[in-house]
C-alpha positions as CSV (number, residue, x, y, z in Angstrom):
1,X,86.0,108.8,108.3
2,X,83.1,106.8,109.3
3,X,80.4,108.5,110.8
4,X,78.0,106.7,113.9
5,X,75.5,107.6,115.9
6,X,76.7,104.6,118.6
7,X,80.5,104.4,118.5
8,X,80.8,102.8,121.4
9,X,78.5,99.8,120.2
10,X,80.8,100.0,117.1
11,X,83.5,100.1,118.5
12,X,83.0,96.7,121.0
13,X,81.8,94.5,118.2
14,X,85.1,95.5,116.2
15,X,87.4,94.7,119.4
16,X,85.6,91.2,119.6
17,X,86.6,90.8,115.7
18,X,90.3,91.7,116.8
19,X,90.1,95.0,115.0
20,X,93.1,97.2,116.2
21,X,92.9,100.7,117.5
22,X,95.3,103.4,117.7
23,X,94.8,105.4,120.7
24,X,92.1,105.6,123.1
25,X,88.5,107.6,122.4
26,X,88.8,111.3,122.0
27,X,86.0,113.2,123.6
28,X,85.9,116.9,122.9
29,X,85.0,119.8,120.3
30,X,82.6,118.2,117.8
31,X,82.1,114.2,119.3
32,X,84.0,111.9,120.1
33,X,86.2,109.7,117.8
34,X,88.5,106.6,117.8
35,X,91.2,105.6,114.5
36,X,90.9,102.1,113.4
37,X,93.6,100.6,111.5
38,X,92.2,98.0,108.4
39,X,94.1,95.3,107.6
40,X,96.6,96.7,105.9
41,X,97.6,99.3,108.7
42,X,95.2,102.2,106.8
43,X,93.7,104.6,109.6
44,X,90.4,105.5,109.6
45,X,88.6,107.5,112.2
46,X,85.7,106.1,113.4
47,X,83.8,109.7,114.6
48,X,80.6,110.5,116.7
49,X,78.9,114.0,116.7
50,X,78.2,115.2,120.5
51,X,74.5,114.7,121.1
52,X,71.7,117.2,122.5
């Protein structure tokens, strides 16, 4: 898990880098998160907290 305060700045500048996604952005409980795959096919979760 890699924690952000600006996931969705994070997450544009991977998509113009071709990065691939699984899923959409979950919004909901804690923040809001996205899972990246690496290069070779790993997940990682790219996470948010919700803010104040």
């Amino acid at each position: 898990m890699i924690v952000t305060n600006e996931v969705d700045v994070l997450i544009e500048r991977l998509r113009r880098a071709d990065a691939r996604f699984r899923g959409e952005i979950s919004d909901g409980g804690a923040g809001r998160a996205i899972l990246l795959e690496d290069p070779s096919g790993n997940v990682i979760e790219l996470f948010e907290f919700k803010k104040d």
